[in-house]
N, CA, C and O atoms as a MOPAC input file, in Angstrom:
PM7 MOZYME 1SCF
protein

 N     24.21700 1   -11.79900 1    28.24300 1
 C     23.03500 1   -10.96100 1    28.25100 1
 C     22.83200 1   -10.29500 1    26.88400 1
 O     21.71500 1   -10.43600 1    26.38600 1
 N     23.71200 1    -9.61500 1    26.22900 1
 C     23.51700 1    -9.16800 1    25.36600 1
 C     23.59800 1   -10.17200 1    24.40200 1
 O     22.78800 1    -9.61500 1    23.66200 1
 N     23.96800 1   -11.45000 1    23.61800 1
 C     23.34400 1   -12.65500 1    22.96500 1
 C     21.81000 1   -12.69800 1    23.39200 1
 O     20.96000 1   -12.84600 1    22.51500 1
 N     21.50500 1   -12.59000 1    24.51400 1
 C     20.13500 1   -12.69300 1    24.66200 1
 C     19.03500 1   -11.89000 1    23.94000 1
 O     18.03100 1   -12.29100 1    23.35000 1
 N     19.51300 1   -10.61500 1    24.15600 1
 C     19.06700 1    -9.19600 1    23.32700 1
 C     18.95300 1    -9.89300 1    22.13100 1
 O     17.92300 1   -10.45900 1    21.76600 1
 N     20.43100 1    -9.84400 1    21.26700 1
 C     20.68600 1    -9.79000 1    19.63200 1
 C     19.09800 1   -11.37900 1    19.19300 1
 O     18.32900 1   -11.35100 1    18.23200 1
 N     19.13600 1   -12.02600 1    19.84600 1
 C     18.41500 1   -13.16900 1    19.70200 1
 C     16.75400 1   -12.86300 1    20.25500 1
 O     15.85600 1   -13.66400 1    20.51700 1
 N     16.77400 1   -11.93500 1    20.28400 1
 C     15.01900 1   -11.17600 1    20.80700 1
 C     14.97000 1   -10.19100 1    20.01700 1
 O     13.93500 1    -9.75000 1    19.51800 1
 N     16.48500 1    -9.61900 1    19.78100 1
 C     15.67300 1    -8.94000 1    18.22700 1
 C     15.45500 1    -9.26100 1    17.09400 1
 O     14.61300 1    -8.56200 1    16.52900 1
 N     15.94100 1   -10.15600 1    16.45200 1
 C     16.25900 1   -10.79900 1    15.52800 1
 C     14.94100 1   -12.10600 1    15.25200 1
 O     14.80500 1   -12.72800 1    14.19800 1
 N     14.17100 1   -12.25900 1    16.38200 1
 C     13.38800 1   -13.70300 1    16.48700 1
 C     12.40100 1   -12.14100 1    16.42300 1
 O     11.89100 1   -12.08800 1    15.30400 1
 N     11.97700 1   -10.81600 1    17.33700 1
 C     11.29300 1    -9.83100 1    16.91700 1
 C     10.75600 1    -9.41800 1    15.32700 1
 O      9.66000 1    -9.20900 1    14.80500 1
 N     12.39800 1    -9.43000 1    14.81400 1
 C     11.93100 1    -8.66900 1    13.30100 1
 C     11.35500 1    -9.86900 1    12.74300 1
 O     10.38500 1    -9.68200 1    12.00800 1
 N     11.74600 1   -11.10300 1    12.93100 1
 C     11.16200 1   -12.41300 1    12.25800 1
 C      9.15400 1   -12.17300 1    12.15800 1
 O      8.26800 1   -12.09200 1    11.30700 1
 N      9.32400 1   -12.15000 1    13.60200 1
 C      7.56200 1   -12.26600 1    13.84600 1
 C      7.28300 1   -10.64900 1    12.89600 1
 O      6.32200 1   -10.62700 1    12.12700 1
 N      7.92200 1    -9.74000 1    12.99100 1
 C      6.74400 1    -8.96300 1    12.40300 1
 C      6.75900 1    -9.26400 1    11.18800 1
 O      5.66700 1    -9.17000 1    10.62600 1
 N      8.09100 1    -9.77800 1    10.24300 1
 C      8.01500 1   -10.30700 1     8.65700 1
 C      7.05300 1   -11.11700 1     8.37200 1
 O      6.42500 1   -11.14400 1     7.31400 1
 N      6.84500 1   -12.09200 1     9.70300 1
 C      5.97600 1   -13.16400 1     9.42000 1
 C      4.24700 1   -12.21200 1     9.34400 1
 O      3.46200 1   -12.36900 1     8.40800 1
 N      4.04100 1   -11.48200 1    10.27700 1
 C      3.03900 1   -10.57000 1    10.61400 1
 C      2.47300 1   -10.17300 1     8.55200 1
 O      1.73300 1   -10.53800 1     7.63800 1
 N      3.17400 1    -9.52600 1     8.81500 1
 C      3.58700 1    -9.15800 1     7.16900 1
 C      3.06500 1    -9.69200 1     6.11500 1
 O      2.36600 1    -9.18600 1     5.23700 1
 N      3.53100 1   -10.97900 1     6.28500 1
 C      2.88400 1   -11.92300 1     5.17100 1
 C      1.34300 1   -12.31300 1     5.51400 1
 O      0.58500 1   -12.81600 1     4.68400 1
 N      0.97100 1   -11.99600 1     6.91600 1
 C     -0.86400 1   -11.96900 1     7.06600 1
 C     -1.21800 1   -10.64700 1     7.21600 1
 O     -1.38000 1    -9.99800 1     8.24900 1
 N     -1.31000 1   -10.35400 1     6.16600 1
 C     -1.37500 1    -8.29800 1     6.35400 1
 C     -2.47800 1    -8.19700 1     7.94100 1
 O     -2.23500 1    -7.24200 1     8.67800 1
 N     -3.44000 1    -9.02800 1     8.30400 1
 C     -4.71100 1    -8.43000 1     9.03700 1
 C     -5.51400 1    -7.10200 1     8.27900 1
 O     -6.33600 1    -7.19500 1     7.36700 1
 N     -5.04100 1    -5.88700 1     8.91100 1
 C     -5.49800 1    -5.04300 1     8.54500 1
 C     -4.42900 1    -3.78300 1     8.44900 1
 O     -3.87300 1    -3.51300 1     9.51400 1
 N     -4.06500 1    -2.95600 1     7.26500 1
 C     -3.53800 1    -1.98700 1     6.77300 1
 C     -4.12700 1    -1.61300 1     5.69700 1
 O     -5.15800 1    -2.11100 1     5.24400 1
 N     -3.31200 1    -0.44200 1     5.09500 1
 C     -3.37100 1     0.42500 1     4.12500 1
 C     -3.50000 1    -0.48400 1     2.78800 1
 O     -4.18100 1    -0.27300 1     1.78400 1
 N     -2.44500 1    -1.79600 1     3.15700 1
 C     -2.26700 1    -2.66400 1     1.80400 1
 C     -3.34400 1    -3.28900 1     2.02900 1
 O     -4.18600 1    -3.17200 1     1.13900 1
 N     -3.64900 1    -3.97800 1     2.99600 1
 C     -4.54100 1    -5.03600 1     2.87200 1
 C     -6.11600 1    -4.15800 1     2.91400 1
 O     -7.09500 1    -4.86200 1     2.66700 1
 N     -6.36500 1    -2.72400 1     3.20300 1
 C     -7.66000 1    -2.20100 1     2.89300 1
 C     -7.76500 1    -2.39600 1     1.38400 1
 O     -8.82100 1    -2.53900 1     0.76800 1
 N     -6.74800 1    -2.38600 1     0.95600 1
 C     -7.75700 1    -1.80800 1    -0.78800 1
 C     -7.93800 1    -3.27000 1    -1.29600 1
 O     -7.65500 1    -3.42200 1    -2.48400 1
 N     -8.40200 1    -4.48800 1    -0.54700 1
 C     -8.77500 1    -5.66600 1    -0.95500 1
 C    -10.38600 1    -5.39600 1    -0.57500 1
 O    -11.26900 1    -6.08000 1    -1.09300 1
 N    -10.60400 1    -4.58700 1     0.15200 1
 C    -12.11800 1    -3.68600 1     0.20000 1
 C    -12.56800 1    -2.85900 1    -0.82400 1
 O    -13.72600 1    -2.44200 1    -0.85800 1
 N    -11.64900 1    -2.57000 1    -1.73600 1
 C    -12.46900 1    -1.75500 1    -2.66800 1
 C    -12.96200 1    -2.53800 1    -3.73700 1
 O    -12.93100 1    -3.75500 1    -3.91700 1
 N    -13.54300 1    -1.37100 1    -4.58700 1
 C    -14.50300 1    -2.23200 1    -5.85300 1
 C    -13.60900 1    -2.51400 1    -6.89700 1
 O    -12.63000 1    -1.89700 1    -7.31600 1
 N    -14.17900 1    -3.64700 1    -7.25900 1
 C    -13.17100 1    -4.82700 1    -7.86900 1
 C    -12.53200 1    -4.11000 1    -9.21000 1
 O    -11.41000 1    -4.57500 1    -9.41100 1
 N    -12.90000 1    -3.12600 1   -10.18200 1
 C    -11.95400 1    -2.10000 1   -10.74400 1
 C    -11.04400 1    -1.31800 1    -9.89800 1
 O     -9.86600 1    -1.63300 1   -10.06700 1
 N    -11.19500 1    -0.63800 1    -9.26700 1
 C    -10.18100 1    -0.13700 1    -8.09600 1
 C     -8.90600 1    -0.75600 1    -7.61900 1
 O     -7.73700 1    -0.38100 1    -7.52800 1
 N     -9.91700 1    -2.40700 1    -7.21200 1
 C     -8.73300 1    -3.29100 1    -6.74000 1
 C     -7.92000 1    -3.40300 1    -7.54300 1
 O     -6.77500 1    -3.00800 1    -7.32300 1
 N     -8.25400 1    -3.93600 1    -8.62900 1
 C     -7.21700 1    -4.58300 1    -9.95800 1
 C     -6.12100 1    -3.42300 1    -9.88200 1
 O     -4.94900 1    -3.79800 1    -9.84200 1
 N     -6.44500 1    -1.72800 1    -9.85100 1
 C     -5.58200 1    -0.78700 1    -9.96300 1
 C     -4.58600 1    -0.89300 1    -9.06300 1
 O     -3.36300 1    -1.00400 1    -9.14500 1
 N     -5.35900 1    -0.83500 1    -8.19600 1
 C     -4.45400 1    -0.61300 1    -6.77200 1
 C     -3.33900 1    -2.15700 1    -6.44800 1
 O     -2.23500 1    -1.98000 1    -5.93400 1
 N     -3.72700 1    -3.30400 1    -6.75000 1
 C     -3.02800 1    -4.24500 1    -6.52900 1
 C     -2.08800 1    -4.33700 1    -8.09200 1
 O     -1.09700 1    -5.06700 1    -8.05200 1
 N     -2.29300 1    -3.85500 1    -8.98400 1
 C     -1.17200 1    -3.90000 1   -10.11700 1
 C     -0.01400 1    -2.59900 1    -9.48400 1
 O      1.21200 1    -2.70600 1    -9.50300 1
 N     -0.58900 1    -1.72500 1    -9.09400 1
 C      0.08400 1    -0.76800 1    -8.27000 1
 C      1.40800 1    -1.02000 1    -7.81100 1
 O      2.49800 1    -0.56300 1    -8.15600 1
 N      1.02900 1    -1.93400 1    -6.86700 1
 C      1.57800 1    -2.54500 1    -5.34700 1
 C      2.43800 1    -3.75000 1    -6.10500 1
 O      3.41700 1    -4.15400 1    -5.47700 1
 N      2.22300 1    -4.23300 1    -7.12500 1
 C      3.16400 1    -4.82100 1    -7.60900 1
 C      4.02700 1    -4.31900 1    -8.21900 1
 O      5.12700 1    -4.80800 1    -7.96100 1
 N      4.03000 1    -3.62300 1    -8.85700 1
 C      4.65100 1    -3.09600 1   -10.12400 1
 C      5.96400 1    -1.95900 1    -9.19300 1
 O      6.99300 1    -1.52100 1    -9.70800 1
 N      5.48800 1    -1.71800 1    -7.74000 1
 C      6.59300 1    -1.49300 1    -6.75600 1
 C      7.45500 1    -2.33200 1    -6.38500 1
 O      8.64500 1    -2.01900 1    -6.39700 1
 N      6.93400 1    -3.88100 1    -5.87600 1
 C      7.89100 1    -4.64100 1    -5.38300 1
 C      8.72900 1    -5.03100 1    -6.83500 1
 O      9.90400 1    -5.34600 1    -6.65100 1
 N      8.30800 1    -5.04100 1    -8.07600 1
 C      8.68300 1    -5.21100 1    -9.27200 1
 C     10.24100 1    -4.18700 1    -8.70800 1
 O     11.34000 1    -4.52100 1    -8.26600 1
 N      9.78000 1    -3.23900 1    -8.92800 1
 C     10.50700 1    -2.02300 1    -9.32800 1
 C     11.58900 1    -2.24500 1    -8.09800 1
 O     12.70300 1    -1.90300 1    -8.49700 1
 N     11.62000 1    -2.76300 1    -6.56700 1
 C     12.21700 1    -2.63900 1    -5.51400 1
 C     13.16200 1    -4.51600 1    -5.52900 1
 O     13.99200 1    -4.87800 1    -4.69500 1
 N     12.69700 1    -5.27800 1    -6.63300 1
 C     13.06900 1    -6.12700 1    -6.03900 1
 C     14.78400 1    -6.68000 1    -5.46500 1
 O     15.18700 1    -7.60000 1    -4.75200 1
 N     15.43900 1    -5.54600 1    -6.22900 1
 C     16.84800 1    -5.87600 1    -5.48100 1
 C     17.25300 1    -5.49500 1    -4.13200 1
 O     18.24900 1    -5.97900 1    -3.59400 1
 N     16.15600 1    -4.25300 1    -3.33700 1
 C     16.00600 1    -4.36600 1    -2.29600 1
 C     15.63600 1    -4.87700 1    -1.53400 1
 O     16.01900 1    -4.58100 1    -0.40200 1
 N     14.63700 1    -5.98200 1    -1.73400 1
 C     14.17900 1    -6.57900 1    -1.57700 1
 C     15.02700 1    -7.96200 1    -1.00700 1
 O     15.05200 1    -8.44600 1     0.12500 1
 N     15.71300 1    -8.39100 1    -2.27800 1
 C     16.68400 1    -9.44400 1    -2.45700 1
 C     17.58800 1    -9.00200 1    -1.43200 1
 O     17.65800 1    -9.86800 1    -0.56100 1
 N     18.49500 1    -7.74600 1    -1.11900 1
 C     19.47200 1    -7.34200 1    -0.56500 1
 C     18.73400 1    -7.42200 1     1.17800 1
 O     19.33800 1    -8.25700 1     1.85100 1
 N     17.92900 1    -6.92700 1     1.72100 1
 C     17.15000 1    -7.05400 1     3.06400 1
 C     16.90300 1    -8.91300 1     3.68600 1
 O     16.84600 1    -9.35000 1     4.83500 1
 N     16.79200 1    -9.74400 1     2.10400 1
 C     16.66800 1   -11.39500 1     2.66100 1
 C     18.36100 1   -11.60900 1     2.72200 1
 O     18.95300 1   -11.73300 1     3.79400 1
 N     18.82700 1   -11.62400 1     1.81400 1
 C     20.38400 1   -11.35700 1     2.19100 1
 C     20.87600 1   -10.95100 1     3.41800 1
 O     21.58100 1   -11.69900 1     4.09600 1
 N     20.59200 1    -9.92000 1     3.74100 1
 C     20.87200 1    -9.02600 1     5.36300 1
 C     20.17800 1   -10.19600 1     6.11500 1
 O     21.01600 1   -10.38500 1     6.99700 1
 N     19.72100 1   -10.61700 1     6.22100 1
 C     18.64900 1   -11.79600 1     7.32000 1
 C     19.35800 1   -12.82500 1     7.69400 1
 O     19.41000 1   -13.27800 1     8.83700 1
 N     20.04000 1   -13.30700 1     6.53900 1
 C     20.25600 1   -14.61100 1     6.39800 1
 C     21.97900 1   -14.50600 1     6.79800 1
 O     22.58500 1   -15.33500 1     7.47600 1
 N     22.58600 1   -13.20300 1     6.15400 1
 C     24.01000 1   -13.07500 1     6.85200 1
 C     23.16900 1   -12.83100 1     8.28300 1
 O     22.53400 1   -13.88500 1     8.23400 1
 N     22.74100 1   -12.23900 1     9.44000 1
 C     22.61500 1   -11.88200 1    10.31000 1
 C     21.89600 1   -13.03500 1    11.47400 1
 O     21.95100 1   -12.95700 1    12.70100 1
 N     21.10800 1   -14.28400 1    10.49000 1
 C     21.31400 1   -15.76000 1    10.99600 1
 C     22.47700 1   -16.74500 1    11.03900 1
 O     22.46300 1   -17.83500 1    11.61200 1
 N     23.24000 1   -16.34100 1    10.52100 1
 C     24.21300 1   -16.97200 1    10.29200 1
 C     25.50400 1   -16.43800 1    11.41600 1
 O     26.32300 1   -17.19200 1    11.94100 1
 N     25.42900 1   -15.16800 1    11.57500 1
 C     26.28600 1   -14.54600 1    12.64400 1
 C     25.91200 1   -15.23900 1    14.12100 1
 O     26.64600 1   -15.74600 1    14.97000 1
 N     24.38600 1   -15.03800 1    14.07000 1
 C     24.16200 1   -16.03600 1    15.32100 1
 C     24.49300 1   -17.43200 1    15.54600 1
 O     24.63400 1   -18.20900 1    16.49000 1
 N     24.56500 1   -17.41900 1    14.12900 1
 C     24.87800 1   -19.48900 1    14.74200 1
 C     26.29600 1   -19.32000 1    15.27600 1
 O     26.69300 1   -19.84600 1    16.31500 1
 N     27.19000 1   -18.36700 1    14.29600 1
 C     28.71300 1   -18.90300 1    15.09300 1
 C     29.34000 1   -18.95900 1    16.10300 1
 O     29.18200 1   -17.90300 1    16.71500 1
 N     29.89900 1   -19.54900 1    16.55600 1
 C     30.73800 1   -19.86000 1    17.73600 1
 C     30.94100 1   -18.47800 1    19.10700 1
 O     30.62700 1   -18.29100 1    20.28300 1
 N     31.80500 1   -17.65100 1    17.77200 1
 C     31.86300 1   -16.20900 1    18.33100 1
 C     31.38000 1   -14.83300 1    17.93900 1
 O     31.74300 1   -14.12100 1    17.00300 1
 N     30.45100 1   -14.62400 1    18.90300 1
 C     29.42000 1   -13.27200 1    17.65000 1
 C     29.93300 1   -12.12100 1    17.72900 1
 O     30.16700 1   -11.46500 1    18.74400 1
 N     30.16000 1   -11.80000 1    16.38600 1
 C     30.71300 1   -10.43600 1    15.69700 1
 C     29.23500 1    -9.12000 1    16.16200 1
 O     28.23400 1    -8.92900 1    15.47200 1
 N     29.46400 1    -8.64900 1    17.06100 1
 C     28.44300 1    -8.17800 1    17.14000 1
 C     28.09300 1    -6.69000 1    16.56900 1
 O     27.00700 1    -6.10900 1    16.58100 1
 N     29.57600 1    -6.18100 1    15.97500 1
 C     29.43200 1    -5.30900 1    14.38700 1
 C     28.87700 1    -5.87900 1    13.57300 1
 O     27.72800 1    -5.55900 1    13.26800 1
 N     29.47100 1    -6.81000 1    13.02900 1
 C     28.87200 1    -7.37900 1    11.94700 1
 C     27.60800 1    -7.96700 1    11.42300 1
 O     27.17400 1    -8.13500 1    10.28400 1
 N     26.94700 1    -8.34200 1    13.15500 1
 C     25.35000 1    -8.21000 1    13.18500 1
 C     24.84000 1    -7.31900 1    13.36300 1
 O     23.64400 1    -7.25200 1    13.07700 1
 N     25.57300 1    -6.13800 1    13.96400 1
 C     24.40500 1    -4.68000 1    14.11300 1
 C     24.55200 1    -4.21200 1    12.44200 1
 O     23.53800 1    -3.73700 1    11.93200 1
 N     25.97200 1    -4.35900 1    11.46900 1
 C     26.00300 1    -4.09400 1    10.52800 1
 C     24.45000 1    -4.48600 1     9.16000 1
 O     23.77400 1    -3.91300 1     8.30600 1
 N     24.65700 1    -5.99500 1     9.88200 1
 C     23.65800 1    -6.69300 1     8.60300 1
 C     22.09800 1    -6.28400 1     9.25000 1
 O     21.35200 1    -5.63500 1     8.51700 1
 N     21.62600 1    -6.67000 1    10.61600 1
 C     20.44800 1    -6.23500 1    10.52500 1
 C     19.91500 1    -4.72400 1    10.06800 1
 O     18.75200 1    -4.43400 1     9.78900 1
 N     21.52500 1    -3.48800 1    10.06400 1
 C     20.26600 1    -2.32900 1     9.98800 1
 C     20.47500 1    -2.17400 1     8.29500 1
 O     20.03600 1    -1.10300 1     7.87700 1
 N     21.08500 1    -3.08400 1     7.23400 1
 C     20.75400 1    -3.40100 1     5.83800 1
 C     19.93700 1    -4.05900 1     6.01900 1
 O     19.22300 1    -3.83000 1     5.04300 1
 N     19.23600 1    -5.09400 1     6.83800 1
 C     18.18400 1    -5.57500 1     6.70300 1
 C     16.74800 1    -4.40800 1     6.86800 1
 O     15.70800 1    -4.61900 1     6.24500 1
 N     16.88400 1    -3.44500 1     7.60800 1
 C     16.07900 1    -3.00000 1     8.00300 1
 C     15.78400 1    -1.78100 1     7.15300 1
 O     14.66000 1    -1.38000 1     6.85000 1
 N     17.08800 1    -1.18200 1     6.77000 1
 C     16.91300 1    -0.28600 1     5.77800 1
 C     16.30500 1    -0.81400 1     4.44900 1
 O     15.54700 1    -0.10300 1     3.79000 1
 N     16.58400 1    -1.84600 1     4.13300 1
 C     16.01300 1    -2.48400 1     3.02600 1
 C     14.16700 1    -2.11000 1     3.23800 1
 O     13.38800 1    -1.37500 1     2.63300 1
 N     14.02800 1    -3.09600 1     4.47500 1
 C     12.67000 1    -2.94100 1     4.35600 1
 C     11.49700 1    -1.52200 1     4.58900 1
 O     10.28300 1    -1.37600 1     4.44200 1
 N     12.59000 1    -0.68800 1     5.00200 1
 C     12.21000 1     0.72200 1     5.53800 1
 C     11.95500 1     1.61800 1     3.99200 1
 O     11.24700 1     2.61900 1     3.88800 1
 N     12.63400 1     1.04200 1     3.01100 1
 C     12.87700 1     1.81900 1     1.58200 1
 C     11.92800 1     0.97700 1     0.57000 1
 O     11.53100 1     1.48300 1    -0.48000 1
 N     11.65200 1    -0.12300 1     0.89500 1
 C     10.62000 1    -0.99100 1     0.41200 1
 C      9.32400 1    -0.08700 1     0.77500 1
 O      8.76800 1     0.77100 1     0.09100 1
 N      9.09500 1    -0.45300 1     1.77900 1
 C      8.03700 1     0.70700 1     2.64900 1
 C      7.21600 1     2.08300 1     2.39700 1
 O      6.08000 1     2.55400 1     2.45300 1
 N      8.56000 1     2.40900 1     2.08100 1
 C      8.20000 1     3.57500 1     1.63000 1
 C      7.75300 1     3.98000 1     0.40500 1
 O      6.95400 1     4.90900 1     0.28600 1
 N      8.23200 1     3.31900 1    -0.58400 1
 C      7.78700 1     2.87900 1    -1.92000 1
 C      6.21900 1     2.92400 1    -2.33600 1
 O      5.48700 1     3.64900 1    -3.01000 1
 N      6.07100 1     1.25200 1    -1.23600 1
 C      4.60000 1     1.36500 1    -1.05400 1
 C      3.85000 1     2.45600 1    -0.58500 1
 O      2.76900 1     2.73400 1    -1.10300 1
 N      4.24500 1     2.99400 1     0.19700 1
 C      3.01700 1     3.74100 1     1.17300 1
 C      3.26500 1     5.26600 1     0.00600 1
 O      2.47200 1     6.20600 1     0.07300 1
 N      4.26700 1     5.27500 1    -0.83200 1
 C      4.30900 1     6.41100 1    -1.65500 1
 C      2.93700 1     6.30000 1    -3.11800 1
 O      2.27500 1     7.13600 1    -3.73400 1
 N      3.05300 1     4.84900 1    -3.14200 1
 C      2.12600 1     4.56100 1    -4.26900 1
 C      0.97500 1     4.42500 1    -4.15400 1
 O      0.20600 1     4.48400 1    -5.11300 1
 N      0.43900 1     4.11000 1    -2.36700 1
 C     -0.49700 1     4.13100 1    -2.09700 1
 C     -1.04700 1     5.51200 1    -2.33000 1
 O     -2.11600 1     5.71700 1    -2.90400 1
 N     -0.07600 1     6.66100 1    -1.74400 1
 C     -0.72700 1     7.89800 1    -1.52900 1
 C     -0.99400 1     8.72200 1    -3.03100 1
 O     -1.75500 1     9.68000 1    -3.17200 1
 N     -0.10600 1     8.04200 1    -4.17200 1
 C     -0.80200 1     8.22200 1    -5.61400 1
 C     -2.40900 1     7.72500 1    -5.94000 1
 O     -3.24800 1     8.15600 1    -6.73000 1
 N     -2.41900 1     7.00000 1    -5.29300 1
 C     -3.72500 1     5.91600 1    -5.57500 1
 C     -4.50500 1     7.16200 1    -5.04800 1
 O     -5.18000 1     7.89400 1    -5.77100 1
 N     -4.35100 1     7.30000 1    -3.85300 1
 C     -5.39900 1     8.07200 1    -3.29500 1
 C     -5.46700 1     8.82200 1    -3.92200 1
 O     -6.41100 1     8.72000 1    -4.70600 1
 N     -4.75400 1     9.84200 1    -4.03700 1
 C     -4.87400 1    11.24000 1    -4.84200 1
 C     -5.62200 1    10.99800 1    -6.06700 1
 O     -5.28400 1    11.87300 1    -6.86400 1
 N     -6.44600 1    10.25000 1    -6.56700 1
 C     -6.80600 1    10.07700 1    -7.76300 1
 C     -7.97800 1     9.45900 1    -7.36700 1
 O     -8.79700 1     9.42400 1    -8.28600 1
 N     -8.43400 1     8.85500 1    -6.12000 1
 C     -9.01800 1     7.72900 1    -6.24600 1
 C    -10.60100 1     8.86900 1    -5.50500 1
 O    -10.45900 1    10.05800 1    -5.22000 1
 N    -11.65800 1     8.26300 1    -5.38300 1
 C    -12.87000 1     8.57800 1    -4.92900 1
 C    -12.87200 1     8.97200 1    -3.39700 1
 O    -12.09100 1     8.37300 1    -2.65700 1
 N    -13.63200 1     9.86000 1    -2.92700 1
 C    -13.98900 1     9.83600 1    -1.41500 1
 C    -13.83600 1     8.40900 1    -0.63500 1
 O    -13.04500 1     8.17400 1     0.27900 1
 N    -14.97300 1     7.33400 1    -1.33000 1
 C    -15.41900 1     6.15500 1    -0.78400 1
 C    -13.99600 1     5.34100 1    -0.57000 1
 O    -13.54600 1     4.65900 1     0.35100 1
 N    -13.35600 1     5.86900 1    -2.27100 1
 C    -12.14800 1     4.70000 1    -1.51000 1
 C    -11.37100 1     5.24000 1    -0.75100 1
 O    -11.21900 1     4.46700 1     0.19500 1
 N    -10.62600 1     6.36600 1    -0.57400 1
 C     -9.90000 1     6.63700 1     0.62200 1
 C    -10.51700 1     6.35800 1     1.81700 1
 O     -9.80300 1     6.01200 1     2.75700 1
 N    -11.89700 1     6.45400 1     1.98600 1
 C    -12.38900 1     6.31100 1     3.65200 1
 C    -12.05300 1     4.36600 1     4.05100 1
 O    -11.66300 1     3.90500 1     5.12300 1
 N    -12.41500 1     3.52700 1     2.62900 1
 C    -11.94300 1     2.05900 1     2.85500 1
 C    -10.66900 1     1.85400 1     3.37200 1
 O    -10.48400 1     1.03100 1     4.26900 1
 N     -9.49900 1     2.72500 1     2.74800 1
 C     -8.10300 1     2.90100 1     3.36400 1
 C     -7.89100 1     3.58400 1     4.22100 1
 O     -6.70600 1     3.65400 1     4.54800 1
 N     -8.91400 1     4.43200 1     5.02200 1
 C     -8.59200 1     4.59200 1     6.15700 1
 C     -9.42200 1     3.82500 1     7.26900 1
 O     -9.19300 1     4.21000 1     8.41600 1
 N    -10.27900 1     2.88100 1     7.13600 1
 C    -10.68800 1     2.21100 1     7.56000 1
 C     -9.30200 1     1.34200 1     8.09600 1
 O     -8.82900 1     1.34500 1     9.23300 1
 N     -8.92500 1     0.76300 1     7.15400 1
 C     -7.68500 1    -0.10300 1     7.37800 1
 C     -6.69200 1     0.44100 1     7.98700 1
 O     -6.10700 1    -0.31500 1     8.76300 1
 N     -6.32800 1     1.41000 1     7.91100 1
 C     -5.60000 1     2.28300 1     8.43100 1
 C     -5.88200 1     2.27200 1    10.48900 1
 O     -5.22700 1     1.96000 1    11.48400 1
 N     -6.96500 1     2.70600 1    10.23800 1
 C     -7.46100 1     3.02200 1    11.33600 1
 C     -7.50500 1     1.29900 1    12.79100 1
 O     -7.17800 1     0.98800 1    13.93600 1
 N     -8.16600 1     0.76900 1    11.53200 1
 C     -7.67700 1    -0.79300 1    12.58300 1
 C     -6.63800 1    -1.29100 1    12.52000 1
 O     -6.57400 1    -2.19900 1    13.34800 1
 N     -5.46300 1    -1.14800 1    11.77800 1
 C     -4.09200 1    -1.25700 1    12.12300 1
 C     -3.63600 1    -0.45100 1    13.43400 1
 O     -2.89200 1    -0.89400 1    14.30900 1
 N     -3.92600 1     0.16800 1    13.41600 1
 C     -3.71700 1     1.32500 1    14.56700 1
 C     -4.60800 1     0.83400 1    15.83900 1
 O     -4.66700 1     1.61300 1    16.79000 1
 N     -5.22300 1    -0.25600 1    15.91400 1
 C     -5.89700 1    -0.82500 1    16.91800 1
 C     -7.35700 1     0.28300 1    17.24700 1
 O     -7.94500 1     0.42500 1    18.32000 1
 N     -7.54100 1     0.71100 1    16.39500 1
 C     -8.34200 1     1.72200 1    16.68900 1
 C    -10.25400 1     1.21700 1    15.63200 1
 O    -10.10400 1     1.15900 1    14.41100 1
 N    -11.30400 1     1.01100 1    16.00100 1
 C    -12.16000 1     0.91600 1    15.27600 1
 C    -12.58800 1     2.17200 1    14.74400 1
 O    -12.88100 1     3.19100 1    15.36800 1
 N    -12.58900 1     1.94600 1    13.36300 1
 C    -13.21300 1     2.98600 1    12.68100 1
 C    -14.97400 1     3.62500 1    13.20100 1
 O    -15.96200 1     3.02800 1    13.63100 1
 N    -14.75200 1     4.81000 1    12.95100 1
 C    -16.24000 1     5.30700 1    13.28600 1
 C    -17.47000 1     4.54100 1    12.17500 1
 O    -17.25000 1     3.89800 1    11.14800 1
 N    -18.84100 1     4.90200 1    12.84400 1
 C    -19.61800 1     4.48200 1    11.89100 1
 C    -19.89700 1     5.27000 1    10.81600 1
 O    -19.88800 1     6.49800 1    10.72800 1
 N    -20.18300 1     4.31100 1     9.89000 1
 C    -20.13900 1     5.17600 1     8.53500 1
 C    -21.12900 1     6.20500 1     8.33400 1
 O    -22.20600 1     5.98100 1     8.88800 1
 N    -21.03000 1     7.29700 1     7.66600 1
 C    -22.02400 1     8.08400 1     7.85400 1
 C    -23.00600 1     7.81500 1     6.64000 1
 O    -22.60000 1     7.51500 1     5.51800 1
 N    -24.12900 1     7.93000 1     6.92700 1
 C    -25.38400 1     7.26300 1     5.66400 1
 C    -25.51500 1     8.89700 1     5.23200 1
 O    -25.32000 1     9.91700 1     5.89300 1
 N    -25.91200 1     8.69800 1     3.89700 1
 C    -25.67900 1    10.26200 1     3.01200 1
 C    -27.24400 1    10.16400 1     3.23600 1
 O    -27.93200 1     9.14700 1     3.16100 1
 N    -27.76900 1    11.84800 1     3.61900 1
 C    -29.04800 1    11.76500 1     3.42400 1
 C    -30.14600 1    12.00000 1     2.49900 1
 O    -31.29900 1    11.72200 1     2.82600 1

């Protein structure tokens, strides 16, 4: 039973990594809504983090790949997989945060219009539709 678990969480964190790589809709993937100076900012931004994170980065695919590998064997260490997934997870939790820290620089600098685009995104990540926009009179 509990192999069953470790193998539903592990196939879990997969799908949301995979999730990940199709942003849909967030904070990251709103500022592909803003105006195309903005964007350029905001996406040199967002790089210049994973730049800055990439050994965490490296260290979290590491954690994955020891923590696939625990599953294949014979007999599962099941320290040694709670060990590697929560380096996997911390990895991506400190990645994370990075971003959503640089985002909130962006904002602080950035226009009314564009924060409401990022919370647009925001807001439908959250399964939630944004209100209608208000027309200035």
């Amino acid at each position: 039973m509990l192999n069953v678990f470790l193998i539903g969480a592990v196939a879990g964190g997969a799908g949301w990594l995979i999730g990940k790589s199709n942003p849909g809709f967030s904070l990251e993937s709103a500022g592909g809504r803003l105006p195309a100076a903005d964007r350029k900012i905001f996406r040199q931004a967002l790089r210049e983090v994973r730049r800055e994170s990439r050994d965490v980065i490296l260290d979290g695919q590491a954690a994955r790949r020891e923590a696939a590998n625990l599953l294949q064997q014979p007999t599962l260490d099941s320290n040694a997989l709670a060990a590697a997934l929560e380096r996997a997870r911390n990895a991506d939790v400190t990645v994370r945060a990075r971003l959503e820290q640089r985002i909130i620089e962006f904002a602080a600098s950035g226009s009314l219009e564009d924060r409401q685009l990022l919370a647009d995104g925001l807001l439908r990540r959250a399964g939630r539709q944004p209100p209608p926009a208000k027309k200035s009179p």
